[in-house]
DRENTOR-65016 format. One line per field, with one value per residue (C-alpha): residue number from 0; residue in three letters; chain; x negated, y, z negated. Coordinates in nm, 2 decimals, padded with zeros to 4 digits, always signed. Each point is the difference from the previous one (the first is absolute). Example, Ala and Ser with C-alpha at 12.3 -4.5 7.8 and 13.67 -1.06 7.14 Angstrom:
DRENTOR-65016
pos = 0, 1
code = ALA, SER
unit = A, A
x = -01.23, -00.14
y = -00.45, +00.34
z = -00.78, +00.07
***
This chain:
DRENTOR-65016
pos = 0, 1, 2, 3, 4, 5, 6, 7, 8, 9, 10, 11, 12, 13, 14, 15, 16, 17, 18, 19, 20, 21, 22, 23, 24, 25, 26, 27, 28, 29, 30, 31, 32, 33, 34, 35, 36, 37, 38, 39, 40, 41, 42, 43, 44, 45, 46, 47, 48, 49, 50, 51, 52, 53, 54, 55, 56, 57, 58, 59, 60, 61, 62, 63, 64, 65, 66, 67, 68, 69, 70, 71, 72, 73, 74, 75, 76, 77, 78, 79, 80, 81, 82, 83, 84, 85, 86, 87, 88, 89, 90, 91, 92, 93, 94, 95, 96, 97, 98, 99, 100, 101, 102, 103, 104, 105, 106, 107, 108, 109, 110, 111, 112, 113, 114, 115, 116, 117, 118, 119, 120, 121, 122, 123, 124, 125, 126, 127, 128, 129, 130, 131, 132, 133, 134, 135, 136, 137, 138, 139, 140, 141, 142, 143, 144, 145, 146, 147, 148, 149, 150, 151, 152, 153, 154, 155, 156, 157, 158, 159, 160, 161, 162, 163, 164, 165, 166, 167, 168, 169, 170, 171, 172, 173, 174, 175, 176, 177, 178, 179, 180, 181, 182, 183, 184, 185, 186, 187, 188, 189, 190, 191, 192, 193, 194, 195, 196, 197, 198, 199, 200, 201, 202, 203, 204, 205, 206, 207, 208, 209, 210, 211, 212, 213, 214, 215, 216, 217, 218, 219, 220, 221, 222, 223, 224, 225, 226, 227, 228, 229, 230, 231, 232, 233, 234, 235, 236, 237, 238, 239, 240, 241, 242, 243, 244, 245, 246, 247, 248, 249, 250, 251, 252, 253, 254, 255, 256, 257, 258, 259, 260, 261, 262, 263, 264, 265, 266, 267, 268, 269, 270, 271, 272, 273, 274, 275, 276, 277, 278, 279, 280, 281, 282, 283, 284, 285, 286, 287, 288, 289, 290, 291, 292, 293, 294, 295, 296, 297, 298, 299, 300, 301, 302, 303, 304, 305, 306, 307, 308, 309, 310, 311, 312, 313, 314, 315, 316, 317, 318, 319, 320, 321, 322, 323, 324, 325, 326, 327, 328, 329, 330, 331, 332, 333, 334, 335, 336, 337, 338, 339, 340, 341, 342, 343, 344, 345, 346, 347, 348, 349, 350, 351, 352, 353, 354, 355, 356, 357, 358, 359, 360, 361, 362, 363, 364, 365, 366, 367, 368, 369, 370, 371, 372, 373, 374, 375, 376, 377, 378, 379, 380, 381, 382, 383, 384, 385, 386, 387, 388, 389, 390, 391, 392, 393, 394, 395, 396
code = UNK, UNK, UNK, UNK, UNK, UNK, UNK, UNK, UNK, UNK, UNK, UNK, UNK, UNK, UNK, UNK, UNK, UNK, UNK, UNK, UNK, UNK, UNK, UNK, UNK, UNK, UNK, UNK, UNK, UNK, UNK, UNK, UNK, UNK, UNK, UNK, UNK, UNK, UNK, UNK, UNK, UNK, UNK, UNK, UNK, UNK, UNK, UNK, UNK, UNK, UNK, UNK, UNK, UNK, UNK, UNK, UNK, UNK, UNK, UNK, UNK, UNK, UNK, UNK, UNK, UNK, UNK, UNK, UNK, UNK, UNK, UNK, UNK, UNK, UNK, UNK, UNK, UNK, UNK, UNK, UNK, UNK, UNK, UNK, UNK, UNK, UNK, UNK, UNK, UNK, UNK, UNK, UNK, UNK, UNK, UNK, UNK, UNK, UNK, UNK, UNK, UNK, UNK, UNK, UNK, UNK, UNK, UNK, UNK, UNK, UNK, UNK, UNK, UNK, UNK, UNK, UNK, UNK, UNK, UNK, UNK, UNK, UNK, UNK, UNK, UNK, UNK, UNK, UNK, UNK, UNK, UNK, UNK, UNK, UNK, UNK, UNK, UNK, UNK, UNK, UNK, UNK, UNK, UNK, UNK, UNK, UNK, UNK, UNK, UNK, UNK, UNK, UNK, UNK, UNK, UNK, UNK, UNK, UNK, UNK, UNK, UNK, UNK, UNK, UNK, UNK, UNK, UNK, UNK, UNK, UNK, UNK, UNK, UNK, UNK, UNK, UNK, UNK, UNK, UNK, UNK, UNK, UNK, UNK, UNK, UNK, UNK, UNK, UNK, UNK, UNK, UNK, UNK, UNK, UNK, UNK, UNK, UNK, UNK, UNK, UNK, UNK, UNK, UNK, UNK, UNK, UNK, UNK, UNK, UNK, UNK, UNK, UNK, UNK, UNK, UNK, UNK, UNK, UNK, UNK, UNK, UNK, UNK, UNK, UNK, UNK, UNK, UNK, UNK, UNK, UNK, UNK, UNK, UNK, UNK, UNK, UNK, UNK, UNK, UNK, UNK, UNK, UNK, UNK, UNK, UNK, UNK, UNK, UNK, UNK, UNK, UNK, UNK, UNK, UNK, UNK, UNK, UNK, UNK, UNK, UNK, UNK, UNK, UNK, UNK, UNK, UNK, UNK, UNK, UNK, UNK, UNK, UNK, UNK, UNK, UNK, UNK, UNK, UNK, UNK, UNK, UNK, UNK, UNK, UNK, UNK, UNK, UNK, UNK, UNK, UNK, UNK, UNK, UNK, UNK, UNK, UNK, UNK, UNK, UNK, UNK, UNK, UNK, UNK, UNK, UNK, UNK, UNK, UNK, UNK, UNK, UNK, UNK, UNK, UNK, UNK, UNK, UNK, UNK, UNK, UNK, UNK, UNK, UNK, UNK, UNK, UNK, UNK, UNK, UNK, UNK, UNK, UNK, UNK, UNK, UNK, UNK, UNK, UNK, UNK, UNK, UNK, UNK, UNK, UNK, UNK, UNK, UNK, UNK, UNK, UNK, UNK, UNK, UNK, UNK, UNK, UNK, UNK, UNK, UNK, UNK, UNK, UNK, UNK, UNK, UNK, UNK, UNK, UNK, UNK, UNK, UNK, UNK, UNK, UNK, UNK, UNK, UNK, UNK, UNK, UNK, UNK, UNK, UNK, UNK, UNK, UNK, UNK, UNK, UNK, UNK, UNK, UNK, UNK, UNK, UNK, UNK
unit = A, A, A, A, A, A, A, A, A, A, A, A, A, A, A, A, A, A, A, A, A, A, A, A, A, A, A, A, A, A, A, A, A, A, A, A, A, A, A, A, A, A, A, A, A, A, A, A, A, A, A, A, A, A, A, A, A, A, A, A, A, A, A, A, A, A, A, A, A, A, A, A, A, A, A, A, A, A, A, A, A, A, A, A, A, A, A, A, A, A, A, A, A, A, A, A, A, A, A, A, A, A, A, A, A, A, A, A, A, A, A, A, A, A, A, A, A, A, A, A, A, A, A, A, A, A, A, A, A, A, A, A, A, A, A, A, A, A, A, A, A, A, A, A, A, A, A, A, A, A, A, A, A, A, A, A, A, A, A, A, A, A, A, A, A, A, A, A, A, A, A, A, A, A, A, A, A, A, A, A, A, A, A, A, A, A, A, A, A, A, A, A, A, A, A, A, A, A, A, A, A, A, A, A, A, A, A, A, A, A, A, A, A, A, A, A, A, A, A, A, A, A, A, A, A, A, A, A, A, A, A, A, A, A, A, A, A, A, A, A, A, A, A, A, A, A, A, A, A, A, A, A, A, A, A, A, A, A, A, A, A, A, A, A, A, A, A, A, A, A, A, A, A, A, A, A, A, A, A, A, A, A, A, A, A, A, A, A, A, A, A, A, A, A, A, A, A, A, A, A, A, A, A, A, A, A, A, A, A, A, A, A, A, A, A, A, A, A, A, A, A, A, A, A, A, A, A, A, A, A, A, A, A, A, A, A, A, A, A, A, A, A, A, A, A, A, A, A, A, A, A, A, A, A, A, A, A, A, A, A, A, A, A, A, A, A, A, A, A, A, A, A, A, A, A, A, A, A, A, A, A, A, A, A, A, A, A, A, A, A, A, A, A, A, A, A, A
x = -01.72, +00.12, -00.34, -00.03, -00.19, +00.31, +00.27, -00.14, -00.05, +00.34, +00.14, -00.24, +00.12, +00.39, -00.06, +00.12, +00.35, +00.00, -00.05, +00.25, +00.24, -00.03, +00.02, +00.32, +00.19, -00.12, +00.12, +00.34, +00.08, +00.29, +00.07, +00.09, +00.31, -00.01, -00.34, +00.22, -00.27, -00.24, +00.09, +00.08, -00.38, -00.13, +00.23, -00.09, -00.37, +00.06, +00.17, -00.27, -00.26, +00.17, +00.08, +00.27, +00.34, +00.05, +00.24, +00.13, +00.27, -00.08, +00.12, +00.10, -00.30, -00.30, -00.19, -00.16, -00.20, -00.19, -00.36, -00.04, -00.34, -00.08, -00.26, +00.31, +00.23, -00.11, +00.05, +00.24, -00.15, +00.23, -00.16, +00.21, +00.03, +00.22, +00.16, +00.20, -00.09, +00.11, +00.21, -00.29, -00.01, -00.37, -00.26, -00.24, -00.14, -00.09, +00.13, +00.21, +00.18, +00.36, +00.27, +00.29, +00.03, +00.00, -00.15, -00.38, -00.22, -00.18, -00.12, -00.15, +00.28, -00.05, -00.34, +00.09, +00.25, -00.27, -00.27, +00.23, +00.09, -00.38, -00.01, +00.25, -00.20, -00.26, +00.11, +00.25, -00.37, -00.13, +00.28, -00.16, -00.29, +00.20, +00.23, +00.30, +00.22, -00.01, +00.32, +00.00, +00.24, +00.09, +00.24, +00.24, +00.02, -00.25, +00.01, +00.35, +00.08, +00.12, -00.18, +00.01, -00.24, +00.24, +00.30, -00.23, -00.10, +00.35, +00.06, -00.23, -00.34, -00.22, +00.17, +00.06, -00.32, -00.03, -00.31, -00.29, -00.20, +00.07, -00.22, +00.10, -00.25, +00.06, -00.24, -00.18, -00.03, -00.17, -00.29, -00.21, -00.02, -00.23, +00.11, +00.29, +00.15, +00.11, +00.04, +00.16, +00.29, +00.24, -00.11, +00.32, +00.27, +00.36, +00.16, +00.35, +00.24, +00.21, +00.28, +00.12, +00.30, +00.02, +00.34, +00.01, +00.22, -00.06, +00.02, -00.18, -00.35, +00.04, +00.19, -00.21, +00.15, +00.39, -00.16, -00.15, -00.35, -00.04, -00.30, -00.20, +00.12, -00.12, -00.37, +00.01, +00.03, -00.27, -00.24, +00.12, +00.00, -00.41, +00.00, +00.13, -00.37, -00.21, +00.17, +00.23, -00.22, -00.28, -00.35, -00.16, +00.26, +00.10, +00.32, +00.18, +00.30, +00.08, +00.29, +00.00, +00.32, +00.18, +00.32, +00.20, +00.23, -00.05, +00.03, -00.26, +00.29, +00.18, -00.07, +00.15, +00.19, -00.24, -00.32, -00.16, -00.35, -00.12, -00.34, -00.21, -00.15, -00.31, -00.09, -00.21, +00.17, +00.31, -00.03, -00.06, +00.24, +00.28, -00.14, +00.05, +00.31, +00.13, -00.14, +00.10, +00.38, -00.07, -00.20, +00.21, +00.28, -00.13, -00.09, +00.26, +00.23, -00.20, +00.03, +00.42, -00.03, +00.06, -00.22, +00.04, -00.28, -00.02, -00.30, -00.12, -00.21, -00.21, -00.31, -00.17, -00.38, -00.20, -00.23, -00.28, -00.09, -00.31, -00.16, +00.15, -00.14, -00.30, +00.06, +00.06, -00.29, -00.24, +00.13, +00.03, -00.39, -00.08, +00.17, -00.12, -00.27, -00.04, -00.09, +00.35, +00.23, +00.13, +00.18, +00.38, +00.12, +00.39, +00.15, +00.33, +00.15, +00.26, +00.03, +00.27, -00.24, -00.01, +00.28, -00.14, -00.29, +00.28, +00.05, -00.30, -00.32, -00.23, -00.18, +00.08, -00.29, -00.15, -00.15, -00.13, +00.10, -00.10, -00.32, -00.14, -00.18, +00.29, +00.26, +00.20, +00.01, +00.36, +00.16, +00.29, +00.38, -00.18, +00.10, -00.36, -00.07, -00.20, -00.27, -00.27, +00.08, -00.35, +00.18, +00.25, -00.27, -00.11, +00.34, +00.09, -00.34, +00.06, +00.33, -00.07, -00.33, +00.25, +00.25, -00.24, -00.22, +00.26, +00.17, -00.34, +00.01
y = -01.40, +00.32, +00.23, +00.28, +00.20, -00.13, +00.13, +00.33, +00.08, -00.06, +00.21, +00.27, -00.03, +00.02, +00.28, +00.28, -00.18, -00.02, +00.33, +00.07, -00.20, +00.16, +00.29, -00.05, -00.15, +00.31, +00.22, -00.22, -00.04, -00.21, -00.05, -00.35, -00.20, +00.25, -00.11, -00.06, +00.18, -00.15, -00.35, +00.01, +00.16, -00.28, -00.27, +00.11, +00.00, -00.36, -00.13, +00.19, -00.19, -00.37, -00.02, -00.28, -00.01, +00.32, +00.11, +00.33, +00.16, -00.22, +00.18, +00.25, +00.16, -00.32, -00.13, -00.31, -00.22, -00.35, -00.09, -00.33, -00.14, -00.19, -00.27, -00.15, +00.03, +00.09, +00.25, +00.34, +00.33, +00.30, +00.33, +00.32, +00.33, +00.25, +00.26, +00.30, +00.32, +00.26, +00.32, +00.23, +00.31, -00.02, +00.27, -00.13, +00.22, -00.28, -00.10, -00.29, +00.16, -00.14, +00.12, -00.12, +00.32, -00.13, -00.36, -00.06, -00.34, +00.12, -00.32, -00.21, -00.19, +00.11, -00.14, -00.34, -00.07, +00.17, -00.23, -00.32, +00.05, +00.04, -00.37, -00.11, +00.07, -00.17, -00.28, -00.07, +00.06, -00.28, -00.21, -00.33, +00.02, -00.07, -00.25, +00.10, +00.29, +00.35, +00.20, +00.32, +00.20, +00.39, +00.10, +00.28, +00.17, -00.05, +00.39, -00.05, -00.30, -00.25, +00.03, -00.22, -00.26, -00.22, +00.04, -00.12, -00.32, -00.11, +00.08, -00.30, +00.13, -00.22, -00.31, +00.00, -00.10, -00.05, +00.21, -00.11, +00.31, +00.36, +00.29, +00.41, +00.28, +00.39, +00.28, +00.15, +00.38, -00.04, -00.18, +00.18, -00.20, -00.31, -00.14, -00.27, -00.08, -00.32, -00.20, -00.36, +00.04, +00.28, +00.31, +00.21, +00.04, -00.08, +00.32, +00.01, +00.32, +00.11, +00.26, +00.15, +00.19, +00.18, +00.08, +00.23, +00.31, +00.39, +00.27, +00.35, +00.04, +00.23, -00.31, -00.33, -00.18, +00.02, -00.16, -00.33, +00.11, -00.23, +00.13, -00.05, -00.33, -00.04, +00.14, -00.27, -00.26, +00.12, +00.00, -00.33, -00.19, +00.06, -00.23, -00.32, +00.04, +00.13, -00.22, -00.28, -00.07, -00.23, +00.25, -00.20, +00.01, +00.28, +00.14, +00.37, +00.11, +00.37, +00.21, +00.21, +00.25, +00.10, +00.18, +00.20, +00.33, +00.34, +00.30, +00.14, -00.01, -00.32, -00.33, -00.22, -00.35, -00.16, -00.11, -00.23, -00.18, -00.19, -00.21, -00.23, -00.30, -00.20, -00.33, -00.30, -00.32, -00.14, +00.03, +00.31, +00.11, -00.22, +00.17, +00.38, -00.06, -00.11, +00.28, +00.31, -00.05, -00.10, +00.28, +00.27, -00.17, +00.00, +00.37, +00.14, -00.16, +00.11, +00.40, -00.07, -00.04, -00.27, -00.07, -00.25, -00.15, -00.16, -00.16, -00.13, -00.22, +00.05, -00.14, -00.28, -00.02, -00.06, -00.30, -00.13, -00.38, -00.04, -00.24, +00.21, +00.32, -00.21, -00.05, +00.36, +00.12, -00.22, +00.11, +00.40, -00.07, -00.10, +00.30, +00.28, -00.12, -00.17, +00.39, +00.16, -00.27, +00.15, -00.20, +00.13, +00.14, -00.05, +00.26, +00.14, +00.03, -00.23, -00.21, -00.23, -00.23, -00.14, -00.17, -00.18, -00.11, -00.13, -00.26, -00.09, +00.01, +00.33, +00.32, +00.37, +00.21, +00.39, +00.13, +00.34, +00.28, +00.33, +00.19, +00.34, +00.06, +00.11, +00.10, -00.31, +00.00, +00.05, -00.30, -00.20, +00.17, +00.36, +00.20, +00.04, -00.37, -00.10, -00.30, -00.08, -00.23, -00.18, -00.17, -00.18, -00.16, -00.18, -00.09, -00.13, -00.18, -00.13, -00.13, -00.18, -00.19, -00.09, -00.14, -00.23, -00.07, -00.13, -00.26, -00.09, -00.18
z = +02.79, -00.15, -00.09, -00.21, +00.23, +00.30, -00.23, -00.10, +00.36, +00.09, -00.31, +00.10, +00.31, -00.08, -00.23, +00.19, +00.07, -00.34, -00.12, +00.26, -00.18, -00.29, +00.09, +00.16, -00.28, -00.23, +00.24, -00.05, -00.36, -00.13, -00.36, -00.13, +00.13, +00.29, +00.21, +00.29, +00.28, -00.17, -00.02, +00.34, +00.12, -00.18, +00.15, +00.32, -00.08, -00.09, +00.30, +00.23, -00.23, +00.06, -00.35, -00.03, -00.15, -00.07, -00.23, -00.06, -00.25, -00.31, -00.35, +00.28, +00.15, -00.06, +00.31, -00.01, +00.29, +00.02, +00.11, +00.07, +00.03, +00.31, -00.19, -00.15, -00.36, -00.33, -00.25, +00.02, -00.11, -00.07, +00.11, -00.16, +00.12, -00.16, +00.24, -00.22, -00.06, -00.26, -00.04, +00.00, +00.24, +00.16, -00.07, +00.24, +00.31, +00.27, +00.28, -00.09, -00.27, -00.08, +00.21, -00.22, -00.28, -00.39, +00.14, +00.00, +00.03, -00.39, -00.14, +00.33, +00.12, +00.39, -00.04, -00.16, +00.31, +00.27, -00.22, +00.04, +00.39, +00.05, -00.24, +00.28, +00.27, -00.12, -00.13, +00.39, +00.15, -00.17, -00.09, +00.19, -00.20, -00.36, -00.15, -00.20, +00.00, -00.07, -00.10, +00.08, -00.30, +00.08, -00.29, -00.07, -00.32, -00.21, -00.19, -00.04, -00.32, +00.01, +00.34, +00.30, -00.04, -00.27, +00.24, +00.29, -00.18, -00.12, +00.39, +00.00, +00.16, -00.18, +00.10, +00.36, +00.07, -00.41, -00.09, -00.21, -00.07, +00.01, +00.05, +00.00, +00.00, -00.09, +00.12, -00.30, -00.03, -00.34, +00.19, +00.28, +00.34, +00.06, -00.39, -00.09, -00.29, -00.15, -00.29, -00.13, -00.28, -00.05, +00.22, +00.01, -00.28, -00.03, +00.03, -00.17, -00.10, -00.33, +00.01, -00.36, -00.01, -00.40, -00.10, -00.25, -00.10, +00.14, -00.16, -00.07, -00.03, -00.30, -00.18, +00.07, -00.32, +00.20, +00.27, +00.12, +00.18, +00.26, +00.14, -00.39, +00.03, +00.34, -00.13, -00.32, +00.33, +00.17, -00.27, -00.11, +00.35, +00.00, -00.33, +00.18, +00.18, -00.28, -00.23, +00.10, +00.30, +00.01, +00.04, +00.20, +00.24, +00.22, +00.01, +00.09, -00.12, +00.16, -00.07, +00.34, -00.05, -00.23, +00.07, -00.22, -00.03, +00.21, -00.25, -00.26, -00.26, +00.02, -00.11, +00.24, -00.03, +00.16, +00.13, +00.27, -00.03, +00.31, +00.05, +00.05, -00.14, +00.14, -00.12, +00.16, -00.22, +00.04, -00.44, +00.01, +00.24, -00.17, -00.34, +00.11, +00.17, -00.30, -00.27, +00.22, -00.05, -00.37, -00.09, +00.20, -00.15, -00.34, -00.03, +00.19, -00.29, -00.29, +00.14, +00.04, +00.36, +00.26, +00.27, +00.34, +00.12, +00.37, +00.09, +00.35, +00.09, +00.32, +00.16, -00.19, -00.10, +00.33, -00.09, +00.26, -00.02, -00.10, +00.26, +00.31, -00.13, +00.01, +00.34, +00.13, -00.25, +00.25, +00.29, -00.11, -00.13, +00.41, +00.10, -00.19, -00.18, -00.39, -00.09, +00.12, -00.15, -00.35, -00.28, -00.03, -00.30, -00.07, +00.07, -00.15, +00.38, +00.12, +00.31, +00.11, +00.17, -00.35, +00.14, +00.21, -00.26, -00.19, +00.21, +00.20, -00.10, +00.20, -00.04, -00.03, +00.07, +00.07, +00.29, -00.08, +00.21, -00.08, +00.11, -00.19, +00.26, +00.23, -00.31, +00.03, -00.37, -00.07, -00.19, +00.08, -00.03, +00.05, +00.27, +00.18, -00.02, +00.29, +00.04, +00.23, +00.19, +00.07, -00.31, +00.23, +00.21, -00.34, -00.13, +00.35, -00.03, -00.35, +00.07, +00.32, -00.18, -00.32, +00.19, +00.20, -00.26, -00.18, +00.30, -00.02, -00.39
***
């Protein structure tokens, strides 16, 4: 019999290894395709552990092991960890600051993977005291699109054993400490990209009407993009179109040929998505035409909407409520941020939730993809907590 009180003692217990762990990988940075020292720390964390058929290298740097329960088959969980880090030159003081220049661990990934080794542990501790299978997931490049989590399935992770549920969590440093986050539905956007290239004709500034201005073309398409929300976009429905640079000639004097928009767009239906896809290139198109110019419009598609099934959010939601209490669990709101463990919610049915991280207290207040983010890391004890109860709670039903 697996007790709460059992459990937390031997997380509490494990902590400092823990800490150490993370610690170490964010002294030891590697940006996405590239985890090479890292995949291997945590392969040989996994074989010290027991974990079973390890497998290393998948969609180059992804790790993944097998818990087998010893009261017999059942059900296969997926437990994700993401393991990248971005190219971000560290501004933090402390002790375990990165030692790979213009590389830094800024949005929490060494704690997922610290967070899912400590899961590990647990789980090989008490692996005769379950049914089932847990699959232990540590992917590469999840800041980099078109990431590593899609290459990792069509590698086939989620058939060999085939996987019924999936779970992922991401440290929170919008939410102090001791609170989680979750919510059923959409709770991170699709996050796609545009590139406009305006062709138009230079000339002198003193002479506009010999020339083609691309860059007051380029400004009628920035004001018009925000239409397809305020007005071709359903208002009950939440949507971001962003125009993010906007690049165009290099003297005070000159109108230039050309100009170069790039953005964003963040949507949460597939309708929606199809929808805006669609009107960008027609309206660049359009206007560019109507001023005597040309424009080419490339758009990319990148992470889908991340959308958590109902009935196991319900699931995590009474196992977070044990943990931390019915008063620290918070109802997610989407969020425009992208996450390629939609992915995997694609094609299993699982739950994507928030551990909160940061702590006022201390300054750990800097949010994710700054250069003096930090967390406190009493928050791993409760992810490691969370993740463990989940996964067991749910080779339970």
């Amino acid at each position: 019999m697996i007790t709460a009180t059992r459990l937390r003692e031997s997380i509490d217990e494990m902590m400092p290894g823990v800490v150490a762990d993370r610690r170490h990988l964010h002294e030891h940075p590697e940006l996405g395709f590239h985890e090479v020292g890292t995949a291997r720390f945590v392969a040989e964390r996994l074989q010290a552990l027991g974990v079973e058929d390890i497998q290393t290298g998948i969609a180059e740097t992804g790790v993944t092991g097998v818990i087998r329960g010893g009261q017999g088959p059942g059900k296969t969980v997926l437990l994700r960890a993401d393991m990248d880090a971005l190219p971000i030159v560290e501004e933090n003081d402390v002790p375990y600051r990165s030692r790979h220049d213009g590389v830094m661990h800024a949005c929490g990934h060494d704690g997922h993977t610290a967070m899912l080794l400590g899961v590990a542990r647990v789980l090989t501790e008490r692996k005769e005291d379950f049914a089932g299978t847990v699959k232990l997931l540590f992917q590469p490049a999840e800041e980099m699109p078109p990431g590593g989590a899609k290459p990792m399935i069509e590698a086939g992770v989620l058939d060999d054993p085939p996987v019924d549920a999936v779970f992922g969590i991401h440290l929170d440093q919008d939410a102090p400490v001791g609170k989680v986050s979750l919510a059923g539905g959409p709770v991170m956007a699709a996050a796609d990209r545009f590139t406009i290239v305006i062709k138009g004709k230079g000339g002198h500034g003193a002479k506009p009407q010999t020339a083609i201005d691309p860059i007051a073309i380029g400004s009628q398409i920035v004001v018009a993009l925000q239409t397809l929300i305020s007005r071709e976009y359903d208002p009950v429905a939440t949507g971001v179109v962003s125009v993010c640079a906007f690049l165009s000639g290099s003297a005070f004097n000159v109108i230039p040929d050309t100009a170069e928009l790039r953005g964003t767009v963040r949507t949460f239906t597939a309708e929606n998505r199809a929808m805006l896809s669609e009107r960008i290139p027609e309206l660049v198109r359009g206007i560019a035409a109507a001023m005597r110019a040309e424009a080419e419009v490339t758009y990319d598609f990148g992470y889908p909407a991340s959308i958590n099934d109902p009935a196991m959010t319900d699931l995590v939601r009474e196992v977070v409520t044990e943990v931390v209490g019915a008063e620290n669990v918070i109802a997610a709101e989407p969020q425009m941020g992208a996450e390629d463990f939609s992915y995997f919610l694609e094609r299993r049915p699982g739950s994507f939730f928030f551990i909160g991280s940061n702590n006022a207290a201390r300054g750990l207040t800097w949010g994710h993809h700054h250069p003096r983010f930090d967390i406190d890391e009493a928050a791993l004890a409760i992810g490691i907590e969370s993740v463990a109860k989940t996964a067991l709670r749910y080779l339970e039903t």
